[in-house]
BAKOL-769493 format. One line per field, with one value per residue (C-alpha): residue number from 1; residue in one letter; chain; x, y, z. Coordinates in pm, 1 decimal. Last residue first. Example, Ala and Ser with C-alpha at 12.3 -4.5 7.8 and 13.67 -1.06 7.14 Angstrom:
REM residues 2
selo <- c(2 | 1)
tike <- c(S | A)
keke <- c(A | A)
east <- c(1367.0 | 1230.0)
north <- c(-106.0 | -450.0)
up <- c(714.0 | 780.0)
***
This chain:
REM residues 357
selo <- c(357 | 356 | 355 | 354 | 353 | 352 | 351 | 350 | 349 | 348 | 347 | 346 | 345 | 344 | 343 | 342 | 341 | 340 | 339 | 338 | 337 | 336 | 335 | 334 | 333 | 332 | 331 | 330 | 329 | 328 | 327 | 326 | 325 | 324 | 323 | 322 | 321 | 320 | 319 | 318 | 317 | 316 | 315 | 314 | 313 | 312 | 311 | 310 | 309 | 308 | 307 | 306 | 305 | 304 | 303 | 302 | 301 | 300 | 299 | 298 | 297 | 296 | 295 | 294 | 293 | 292 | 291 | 290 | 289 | 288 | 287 | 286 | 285 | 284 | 283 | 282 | 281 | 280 | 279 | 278 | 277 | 276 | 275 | 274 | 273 | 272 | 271 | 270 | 269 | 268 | 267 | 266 | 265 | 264 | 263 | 262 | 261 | 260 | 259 | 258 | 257 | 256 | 255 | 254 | 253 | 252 | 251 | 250 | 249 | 248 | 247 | 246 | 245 | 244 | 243 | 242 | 241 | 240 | 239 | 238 | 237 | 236 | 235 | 234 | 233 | 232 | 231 | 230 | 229 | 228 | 227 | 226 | 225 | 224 | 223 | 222 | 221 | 220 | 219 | 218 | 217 | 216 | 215 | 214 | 213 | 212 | 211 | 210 | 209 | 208 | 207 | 206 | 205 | 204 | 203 | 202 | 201 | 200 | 199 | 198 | 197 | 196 | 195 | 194 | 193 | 192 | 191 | 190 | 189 | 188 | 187 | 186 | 185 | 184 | 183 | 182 | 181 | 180 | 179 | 178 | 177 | 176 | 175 | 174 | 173 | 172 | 171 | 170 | 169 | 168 | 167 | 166 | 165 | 164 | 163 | 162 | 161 | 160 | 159 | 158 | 157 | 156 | 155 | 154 | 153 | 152 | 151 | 150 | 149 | 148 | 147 | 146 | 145 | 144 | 143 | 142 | 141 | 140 | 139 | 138 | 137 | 136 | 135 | 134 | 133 | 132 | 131 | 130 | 129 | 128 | 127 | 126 | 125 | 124 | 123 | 122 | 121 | 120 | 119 | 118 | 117 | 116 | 115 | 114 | 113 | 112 | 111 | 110 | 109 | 108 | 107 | 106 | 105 | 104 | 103 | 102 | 101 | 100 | 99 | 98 | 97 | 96 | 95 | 94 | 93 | 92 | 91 | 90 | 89 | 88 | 87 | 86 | 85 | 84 | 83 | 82 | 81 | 80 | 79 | 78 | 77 | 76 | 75 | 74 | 73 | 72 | 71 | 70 | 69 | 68 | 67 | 66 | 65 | 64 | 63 | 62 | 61 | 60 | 59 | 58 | 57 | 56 | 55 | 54 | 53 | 52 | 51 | 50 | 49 | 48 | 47 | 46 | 45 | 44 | 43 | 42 | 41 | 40 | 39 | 38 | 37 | 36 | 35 | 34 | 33 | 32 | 31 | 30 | 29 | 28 | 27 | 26 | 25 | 24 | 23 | 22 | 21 | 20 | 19 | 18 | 17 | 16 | 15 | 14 | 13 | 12 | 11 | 10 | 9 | 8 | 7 | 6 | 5 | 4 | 3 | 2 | 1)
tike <- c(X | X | X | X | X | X | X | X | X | X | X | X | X | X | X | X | X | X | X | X | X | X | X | X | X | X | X | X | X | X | X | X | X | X | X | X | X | X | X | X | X | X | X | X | X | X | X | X | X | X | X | X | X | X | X | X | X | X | X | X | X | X | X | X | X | X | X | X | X | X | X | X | X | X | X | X | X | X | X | X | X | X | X | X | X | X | X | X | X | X | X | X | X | X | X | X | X | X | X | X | X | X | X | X | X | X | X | X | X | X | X | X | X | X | X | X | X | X | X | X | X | X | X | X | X | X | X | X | X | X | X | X | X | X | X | X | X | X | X | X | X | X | X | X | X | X | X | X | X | X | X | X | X | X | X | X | X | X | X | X | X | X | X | X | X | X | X | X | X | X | X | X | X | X | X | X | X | X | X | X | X | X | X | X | X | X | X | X | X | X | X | X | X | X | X | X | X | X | X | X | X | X | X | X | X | X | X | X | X | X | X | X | X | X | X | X | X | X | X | X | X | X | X | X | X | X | X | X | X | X | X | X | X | X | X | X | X | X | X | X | X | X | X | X | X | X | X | X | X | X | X | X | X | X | X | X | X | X | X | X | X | X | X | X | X | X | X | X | X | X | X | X | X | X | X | X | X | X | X | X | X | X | X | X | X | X | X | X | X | X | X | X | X | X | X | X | X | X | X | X | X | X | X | X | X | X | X | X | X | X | X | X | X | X | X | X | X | X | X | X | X | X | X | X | X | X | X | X | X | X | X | X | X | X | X | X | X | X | X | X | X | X | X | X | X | X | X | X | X | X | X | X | X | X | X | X | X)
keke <- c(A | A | A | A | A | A | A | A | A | A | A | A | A | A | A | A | A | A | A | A | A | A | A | A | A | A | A | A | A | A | A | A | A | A | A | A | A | A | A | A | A | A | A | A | A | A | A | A | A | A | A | A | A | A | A | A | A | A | A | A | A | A | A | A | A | A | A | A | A | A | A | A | A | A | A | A | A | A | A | A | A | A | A | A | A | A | A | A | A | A | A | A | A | A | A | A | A | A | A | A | A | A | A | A | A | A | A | A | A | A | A | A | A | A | A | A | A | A | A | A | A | A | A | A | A | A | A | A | A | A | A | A | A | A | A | A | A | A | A | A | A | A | A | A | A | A | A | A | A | A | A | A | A | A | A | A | A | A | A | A | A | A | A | A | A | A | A | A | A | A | A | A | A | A | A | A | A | A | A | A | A | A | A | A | A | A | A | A | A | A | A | A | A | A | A | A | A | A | A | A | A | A | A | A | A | A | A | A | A | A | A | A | A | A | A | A | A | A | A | A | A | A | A | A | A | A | A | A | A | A | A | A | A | A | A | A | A | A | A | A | A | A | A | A | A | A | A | A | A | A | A | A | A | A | A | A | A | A | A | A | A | A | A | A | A | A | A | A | A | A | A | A | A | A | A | A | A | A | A | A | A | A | A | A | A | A | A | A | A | A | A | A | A | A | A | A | A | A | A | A | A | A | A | A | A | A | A | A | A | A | A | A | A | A | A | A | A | A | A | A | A | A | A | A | A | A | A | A | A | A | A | A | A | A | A | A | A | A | A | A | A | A | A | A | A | A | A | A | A | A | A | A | A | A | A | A | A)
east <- c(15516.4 | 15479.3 | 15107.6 | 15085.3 | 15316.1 | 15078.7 | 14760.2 | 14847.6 | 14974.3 | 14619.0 | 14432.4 | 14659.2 | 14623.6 | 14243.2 | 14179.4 | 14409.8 | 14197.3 | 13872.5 | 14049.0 | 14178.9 | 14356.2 | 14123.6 | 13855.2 | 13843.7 | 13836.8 | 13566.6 | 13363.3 | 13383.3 | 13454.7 | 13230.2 | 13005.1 | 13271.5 | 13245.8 | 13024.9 | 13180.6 | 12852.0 | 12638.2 | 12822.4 | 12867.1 | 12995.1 | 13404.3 | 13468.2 | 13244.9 | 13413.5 | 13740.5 | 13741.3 | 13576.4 | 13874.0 | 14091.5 | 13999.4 | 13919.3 | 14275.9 | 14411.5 | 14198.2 | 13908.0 | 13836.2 | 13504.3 | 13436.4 | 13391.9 | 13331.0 | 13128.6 | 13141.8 | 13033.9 | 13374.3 | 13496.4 | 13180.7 | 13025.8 | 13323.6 | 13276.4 | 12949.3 | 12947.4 | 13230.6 | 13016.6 | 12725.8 | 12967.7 | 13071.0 | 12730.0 | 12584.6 | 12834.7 | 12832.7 | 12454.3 | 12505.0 | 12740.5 | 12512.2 | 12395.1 | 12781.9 | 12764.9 | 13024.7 | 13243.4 | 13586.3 | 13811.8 | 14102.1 | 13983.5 | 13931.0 | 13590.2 | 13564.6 | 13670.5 | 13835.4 | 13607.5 | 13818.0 | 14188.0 | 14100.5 | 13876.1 | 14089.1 | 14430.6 | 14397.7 | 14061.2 | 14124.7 | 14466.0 | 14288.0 | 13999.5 | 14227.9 | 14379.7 | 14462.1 | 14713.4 | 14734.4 | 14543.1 | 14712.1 | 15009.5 | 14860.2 | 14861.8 | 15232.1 | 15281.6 | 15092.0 | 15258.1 | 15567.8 | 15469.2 | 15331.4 | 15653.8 | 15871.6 | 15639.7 | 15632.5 | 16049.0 | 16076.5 | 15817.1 | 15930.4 | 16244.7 | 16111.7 | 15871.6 | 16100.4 | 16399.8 | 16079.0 | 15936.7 | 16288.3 | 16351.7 | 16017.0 | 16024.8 | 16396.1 | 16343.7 | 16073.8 | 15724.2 | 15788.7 | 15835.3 | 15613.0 | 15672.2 | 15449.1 | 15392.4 | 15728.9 | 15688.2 | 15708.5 | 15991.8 | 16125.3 | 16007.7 | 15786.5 | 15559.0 | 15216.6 | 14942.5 | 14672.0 | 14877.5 | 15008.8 | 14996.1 | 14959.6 | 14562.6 | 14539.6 | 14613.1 | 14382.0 | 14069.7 | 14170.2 | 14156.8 | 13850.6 | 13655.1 | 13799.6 | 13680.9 | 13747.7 | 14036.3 | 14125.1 | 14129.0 | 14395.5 | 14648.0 | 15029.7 | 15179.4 | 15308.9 | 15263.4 | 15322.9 | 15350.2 | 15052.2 | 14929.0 | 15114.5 | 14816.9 | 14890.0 | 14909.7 | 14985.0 | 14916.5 | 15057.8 | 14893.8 | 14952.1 | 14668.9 | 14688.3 | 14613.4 | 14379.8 | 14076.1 | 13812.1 | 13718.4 | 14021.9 | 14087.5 | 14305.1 | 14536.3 | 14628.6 | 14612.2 | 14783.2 | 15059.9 | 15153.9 | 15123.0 | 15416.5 | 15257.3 | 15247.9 | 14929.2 | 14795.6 | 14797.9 | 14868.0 | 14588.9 | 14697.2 | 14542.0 | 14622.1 | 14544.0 | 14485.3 | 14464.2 | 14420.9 | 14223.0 | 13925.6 | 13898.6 | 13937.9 | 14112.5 | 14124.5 | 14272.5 | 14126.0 | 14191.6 | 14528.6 | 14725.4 | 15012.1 | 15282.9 | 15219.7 | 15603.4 | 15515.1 | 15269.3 | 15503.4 | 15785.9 | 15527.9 | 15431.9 | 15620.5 | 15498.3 | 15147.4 | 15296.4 | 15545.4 | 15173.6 | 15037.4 | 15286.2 | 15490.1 | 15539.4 | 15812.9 | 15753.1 | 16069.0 | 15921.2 | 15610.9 | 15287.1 | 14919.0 | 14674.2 | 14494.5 | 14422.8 | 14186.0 | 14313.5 | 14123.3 | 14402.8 | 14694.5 | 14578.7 | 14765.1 | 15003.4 | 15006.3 | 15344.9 | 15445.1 | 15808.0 | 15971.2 | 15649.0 | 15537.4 | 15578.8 | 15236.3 | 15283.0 | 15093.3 | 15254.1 | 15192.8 | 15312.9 | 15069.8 | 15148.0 | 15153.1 | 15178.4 | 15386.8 | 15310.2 | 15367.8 | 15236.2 | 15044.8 | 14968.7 | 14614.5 | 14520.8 | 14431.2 | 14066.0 | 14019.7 | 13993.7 | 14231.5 | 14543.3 | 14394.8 | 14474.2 | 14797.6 | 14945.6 | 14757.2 | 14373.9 | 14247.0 | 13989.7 | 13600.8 | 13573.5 | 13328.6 | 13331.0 | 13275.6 | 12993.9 | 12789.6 | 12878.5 | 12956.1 | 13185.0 | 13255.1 | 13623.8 | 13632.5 | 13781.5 | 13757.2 | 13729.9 | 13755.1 | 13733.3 | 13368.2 | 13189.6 | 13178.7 | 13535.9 | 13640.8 | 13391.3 | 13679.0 | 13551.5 | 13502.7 | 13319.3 | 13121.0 | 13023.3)
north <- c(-4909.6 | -5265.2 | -5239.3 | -5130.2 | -5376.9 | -5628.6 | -5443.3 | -5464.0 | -5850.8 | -5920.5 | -5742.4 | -5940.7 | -6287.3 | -6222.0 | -6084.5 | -6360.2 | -6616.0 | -6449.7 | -6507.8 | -6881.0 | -7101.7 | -7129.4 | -6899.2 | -7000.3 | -7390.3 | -7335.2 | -7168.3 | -7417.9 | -7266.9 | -7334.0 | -6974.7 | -6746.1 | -6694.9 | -6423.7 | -6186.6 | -5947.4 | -6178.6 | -6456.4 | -6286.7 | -6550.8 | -6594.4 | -6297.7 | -6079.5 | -6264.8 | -6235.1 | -5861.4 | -5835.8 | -6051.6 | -5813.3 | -5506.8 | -5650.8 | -5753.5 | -5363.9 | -5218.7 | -4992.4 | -5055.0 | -5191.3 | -5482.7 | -5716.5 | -6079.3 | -6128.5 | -5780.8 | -5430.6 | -5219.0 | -5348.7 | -5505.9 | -5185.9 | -5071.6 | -5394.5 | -5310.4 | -4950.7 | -5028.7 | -5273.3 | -5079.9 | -4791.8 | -5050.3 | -5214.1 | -4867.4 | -4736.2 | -5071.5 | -4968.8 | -4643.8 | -4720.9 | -5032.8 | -4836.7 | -4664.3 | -4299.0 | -4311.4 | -4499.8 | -4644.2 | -4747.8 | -4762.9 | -4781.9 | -4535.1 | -4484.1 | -4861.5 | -4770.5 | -5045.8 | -5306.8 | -5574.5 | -5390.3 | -5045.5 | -5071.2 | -5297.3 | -5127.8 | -4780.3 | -4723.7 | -4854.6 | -4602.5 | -4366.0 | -4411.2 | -4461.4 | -4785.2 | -4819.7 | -5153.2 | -5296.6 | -5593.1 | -5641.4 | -5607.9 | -5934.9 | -6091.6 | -6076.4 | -6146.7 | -6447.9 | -6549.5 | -6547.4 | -6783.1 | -7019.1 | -7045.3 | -7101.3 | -7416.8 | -7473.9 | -7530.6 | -7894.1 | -7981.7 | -7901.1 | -8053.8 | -8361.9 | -8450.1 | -8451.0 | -8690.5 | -8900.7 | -8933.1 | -8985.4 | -9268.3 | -9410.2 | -9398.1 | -9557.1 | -9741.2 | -9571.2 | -9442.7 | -9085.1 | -8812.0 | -8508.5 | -8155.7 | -7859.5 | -7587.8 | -7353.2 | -7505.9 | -7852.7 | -7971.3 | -8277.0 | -8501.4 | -8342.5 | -8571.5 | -8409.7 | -8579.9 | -8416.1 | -8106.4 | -7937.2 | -7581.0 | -7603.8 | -7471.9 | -7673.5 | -8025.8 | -7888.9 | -7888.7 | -8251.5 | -8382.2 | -8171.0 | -8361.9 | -8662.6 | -8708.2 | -8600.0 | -8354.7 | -8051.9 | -7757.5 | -7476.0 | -7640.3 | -7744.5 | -8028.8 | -8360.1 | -8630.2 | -8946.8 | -8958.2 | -9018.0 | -9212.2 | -9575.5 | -9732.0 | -9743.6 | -9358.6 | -9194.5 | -8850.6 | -8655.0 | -8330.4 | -8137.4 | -7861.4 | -7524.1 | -7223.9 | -6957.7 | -7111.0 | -6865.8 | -6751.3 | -6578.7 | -6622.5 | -6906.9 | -6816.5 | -6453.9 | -6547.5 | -6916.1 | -6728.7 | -6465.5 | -6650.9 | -6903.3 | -7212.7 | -7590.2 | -7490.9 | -7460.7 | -7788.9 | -7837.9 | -8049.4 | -8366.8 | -8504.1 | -8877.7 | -8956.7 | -9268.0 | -9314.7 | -9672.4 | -9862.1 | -9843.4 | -9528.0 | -9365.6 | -9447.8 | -9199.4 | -9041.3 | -8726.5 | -8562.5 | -8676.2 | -8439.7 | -8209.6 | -8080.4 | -8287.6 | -8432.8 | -8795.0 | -8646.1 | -8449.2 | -8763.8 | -8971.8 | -8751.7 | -8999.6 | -9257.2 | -9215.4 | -9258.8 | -9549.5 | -9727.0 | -9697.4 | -9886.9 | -9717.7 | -9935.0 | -9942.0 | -9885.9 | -9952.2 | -10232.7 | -10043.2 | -9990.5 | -10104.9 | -10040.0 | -10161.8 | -10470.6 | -10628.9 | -10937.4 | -10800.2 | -10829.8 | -10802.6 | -10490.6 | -10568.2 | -10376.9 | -10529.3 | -10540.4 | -10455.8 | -10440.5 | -10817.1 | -11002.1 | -11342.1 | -11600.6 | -11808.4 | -12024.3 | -12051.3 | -12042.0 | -11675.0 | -11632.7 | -11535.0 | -11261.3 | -11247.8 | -10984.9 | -10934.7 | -10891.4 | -10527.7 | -10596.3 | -10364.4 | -10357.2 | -10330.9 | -10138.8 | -9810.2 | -9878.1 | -9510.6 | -9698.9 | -9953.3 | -9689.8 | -9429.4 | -9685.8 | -9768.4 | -9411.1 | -9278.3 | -9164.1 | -8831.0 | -8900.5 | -8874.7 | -9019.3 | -8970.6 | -9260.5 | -9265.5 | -9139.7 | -8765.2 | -8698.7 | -8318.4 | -8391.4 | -8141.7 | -8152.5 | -8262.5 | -8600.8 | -8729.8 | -9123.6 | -9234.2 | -9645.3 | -9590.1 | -9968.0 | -10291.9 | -10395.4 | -10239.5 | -9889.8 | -9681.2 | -9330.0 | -9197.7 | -8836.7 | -8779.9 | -8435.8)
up <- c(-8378.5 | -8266.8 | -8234.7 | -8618.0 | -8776.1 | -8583.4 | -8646.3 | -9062.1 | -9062.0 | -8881.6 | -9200.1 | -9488.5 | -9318.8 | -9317.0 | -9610.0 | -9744.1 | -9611.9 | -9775.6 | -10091.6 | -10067.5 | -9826.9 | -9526.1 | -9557.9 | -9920.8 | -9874.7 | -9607.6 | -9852.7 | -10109.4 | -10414.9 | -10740.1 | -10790.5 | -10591.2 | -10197.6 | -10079.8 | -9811.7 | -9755.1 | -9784.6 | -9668.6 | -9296.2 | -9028.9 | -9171.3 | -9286.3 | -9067.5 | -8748.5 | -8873.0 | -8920.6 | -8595.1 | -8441.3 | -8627.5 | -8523.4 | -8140.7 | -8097.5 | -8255.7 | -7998.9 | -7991.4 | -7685.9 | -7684.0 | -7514.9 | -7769.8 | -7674.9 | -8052.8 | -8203.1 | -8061.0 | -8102.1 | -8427.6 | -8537.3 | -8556.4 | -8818.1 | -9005.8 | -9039.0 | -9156.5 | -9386.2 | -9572.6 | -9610.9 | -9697.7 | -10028.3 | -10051.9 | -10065.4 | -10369.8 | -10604.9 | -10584.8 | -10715.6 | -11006.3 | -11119.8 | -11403.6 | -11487.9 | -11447.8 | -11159.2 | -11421.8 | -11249.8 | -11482.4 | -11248.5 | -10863.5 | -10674.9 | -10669.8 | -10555.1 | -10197.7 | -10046.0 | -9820.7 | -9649.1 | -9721.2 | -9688.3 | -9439.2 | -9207.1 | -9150.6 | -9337.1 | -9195.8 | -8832.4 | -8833.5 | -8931.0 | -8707.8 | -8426.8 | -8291.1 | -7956.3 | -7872.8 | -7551.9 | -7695.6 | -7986.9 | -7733.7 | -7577.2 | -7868.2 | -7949.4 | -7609.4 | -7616.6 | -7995.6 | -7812.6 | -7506.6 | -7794.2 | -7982.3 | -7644.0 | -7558.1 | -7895.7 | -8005.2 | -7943.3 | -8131.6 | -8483.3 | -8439.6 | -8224.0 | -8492.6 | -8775.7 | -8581.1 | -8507.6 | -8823.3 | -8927.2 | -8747.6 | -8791.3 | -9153.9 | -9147.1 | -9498.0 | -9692.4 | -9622.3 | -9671.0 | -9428.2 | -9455.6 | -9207.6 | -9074.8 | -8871.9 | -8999.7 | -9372.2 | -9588.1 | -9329.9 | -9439.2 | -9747.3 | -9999.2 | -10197.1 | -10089.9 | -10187.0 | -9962.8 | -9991.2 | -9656.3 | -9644.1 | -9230.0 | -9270.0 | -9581.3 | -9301.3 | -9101.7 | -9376.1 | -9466.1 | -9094.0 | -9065.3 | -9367.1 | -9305.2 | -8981.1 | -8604.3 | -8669.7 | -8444.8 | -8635.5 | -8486.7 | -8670.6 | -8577.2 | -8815.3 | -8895.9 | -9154.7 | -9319.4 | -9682.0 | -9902.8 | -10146.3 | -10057.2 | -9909.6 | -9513.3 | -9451.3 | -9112.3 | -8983.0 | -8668.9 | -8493.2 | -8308.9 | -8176.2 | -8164.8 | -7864.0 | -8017.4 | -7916.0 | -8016.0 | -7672.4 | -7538.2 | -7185.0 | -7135.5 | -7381.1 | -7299.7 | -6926.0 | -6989.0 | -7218.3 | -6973.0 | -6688.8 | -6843.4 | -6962.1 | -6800.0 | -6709.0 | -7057.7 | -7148.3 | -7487.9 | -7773.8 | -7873.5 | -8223.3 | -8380.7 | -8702.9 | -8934.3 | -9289.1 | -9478.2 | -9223.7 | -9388.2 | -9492.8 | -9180.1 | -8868.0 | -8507.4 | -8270.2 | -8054.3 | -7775.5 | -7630.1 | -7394.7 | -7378.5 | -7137.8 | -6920.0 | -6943.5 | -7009.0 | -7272.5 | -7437.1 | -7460.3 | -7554.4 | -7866.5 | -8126.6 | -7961.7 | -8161.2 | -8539.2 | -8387.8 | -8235.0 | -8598.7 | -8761.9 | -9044.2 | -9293.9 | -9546.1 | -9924.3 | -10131.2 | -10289.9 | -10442.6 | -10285.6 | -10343.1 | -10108.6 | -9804.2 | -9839.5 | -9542.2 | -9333.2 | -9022.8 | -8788.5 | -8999.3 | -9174.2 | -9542.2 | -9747.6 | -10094.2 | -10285.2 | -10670.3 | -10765.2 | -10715.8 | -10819.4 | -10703.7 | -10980.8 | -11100.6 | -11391.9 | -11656.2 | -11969.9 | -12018.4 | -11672.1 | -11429.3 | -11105.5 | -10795.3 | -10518.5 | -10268.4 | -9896.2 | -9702.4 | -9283.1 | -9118.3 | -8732.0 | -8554.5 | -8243.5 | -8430.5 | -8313.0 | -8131.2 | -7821.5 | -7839.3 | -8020.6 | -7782.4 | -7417.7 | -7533.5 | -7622.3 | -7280.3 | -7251.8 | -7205.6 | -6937.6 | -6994.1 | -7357.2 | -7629.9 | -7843.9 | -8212.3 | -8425.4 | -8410.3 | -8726.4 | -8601.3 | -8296.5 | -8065.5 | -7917.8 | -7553.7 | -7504.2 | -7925.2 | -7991.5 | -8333.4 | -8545.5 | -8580.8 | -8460.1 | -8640.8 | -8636.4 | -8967.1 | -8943.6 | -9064.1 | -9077.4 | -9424.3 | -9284.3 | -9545.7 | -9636.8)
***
């Protein structure tokens, strides 16, 4: 698992505030920093400049070319990537600003920022303040353990390969590996071509003329709204919370979804030589998820439509035996967009219909 930081002026181009950091590079700061004081610290303190290439003449002689350009860090000198003529830069302090008017307001801070690949990629992550909130949301919020509150997050490419991009995630980046696992969260493609709004928590803009312009315009319009967004998804949780599920309503919500019954299924052959076995994993299954229900992680046993699907979650996403992951898929890549995902997705869509009732 590399983690393709940019190591350009002899140190790892990231800083992160509070957010663990597996690779164990970078610098942990003690203040959230401003727009300046991220773009020096997280080494994003360089501009790119697009330069044309050259090309030989059969006879000869060297003619610059009107199609293919070179975009080049102007403090180290390094090529980035090839682009074409309609490629415009977006400089790394325009990919920042466009959260100034958050953080002048408190109502988010910096945590992480950073370069990989040599320049080519950068990121910046701000993570909301929970005391500009209503009560509702900073009690729902501020109390749960598993972080429930997103991060923003804005992308910028300097090789041509990818558009710039914005989005809410719950995975706050610190290397390539976390910046790509966010960016599946929000449905985003690594190469995605999309301009405009690519889904509710996320939106691409392409490197052509007005890129800041309409980075901006993008990033104000799905900003704008959060604040609002979050204090909804706080009552929303909190009436998981209110919520008593009974058995039947546990069975048909979770069980049935996470562990069905494989007696019902079509073509089921009870005389089959793995028919018993297919039978204990099945209640074996059941049995846990139903302990985890009332005993998980934080539980405090309620019986509520919140602790159904955060001990759903928690066997998901904690127990590979009984959630394996097929022989070639990353498990991370099927919690987050695959199978297990679903399970997930499918299970909290259940207790919502069911604490509305």
């Amino acid at each position: 698992m590399a983690h393709e930081l940019d190591f350009s002026k002899g140190y790892a181009a990231m800083f992160s505030v509070r957010v663990p950091v597996w690779h164990n590079e970078g610098k942990r700061l003690a203040f959230h920093p401003t727009v300046e004081e991220a773009l020096a610290e997280a080494g994003l303190d360089f501009a790119v400049t697009k330069v044309p290439t050259q090309r030989v003449l059969p006879d000869g002689t060297v003619r610059e070319n009107a199609l293919a350009f070179s975009t080049i860090r102007a403090d180290t000198g390094a090529e980035l990537g090839m682009v074409g003529k309609e490629y415009t830069p977006l400089q790394n302090v325009d990919a920042l600003r466009v959260f100034q008017p958050l953080l002048d307001s408190g109502y988010c801070v910096i945590e992480t920022a950073g370069a990989l690949r040599g320049g080519a990629d950068i990121w910046v992550a701000v993570a909301w303040d929970l005391a500009k909130f209503g009560e509702l949301a900073r009690k729902v919020f501020g109390e749960d353990p598993r972080g429930l509150l997103p991060y923003s997050v804005v992308t910028n490419n300097h090789n041509g390969r990818r558009n710039a991009v914005g989005m809410d995630v719950t995975i706050c980046p610190v290397c390539a590996n976390t910046l790509g696992f966010a960016m599946a969260e929000a449905g985003v493609n690594e190469r995605e071509d999309h301009e405009g709004r690519i889904n509710g928590a996320a939106f691409a803009v392409r490197h052509t003329a007005n890129v800041k312009e309409k980075l901006e315009e993008q990033a104000k319009a799905l900003l704008a709204d959060r604040v609002a967004m979050f204090e909804i998804l706080a009552a929303q949780y909190q009436a998981l919370k209110r919520t008593t599920l009974n058995t039947e309503q546990y069975t048909r919500a979770v069980l049935d979804v996470m562990a069905p019954d494989p007696r019902t299924k079509r073509g089921w052959n009870p005389e089959a030589r793995m028919a018993n076995t297919v039978i204990e994993r099945f209640e074996h299954k059941r049995l846990e998820l139903t302990r985890v229900w009332t005993e998980g992680s934080g539980h405090v046993g309620d019986r509520s439509a919140w602790e159904a699907y955060n001990g759903a979650v928690e066997v998901i996403d904690h127990d590979t035996e009984l959630f394996p992951t097929r022989s070639g898929v990353y498990r991370t890549q099927a919690l987050l967009t695959g199978e297990l995902g679903r399970l997930k997705q499918v299970v909290l869509n259940n207790v919502v219909k069911l604490s509305q009732q």
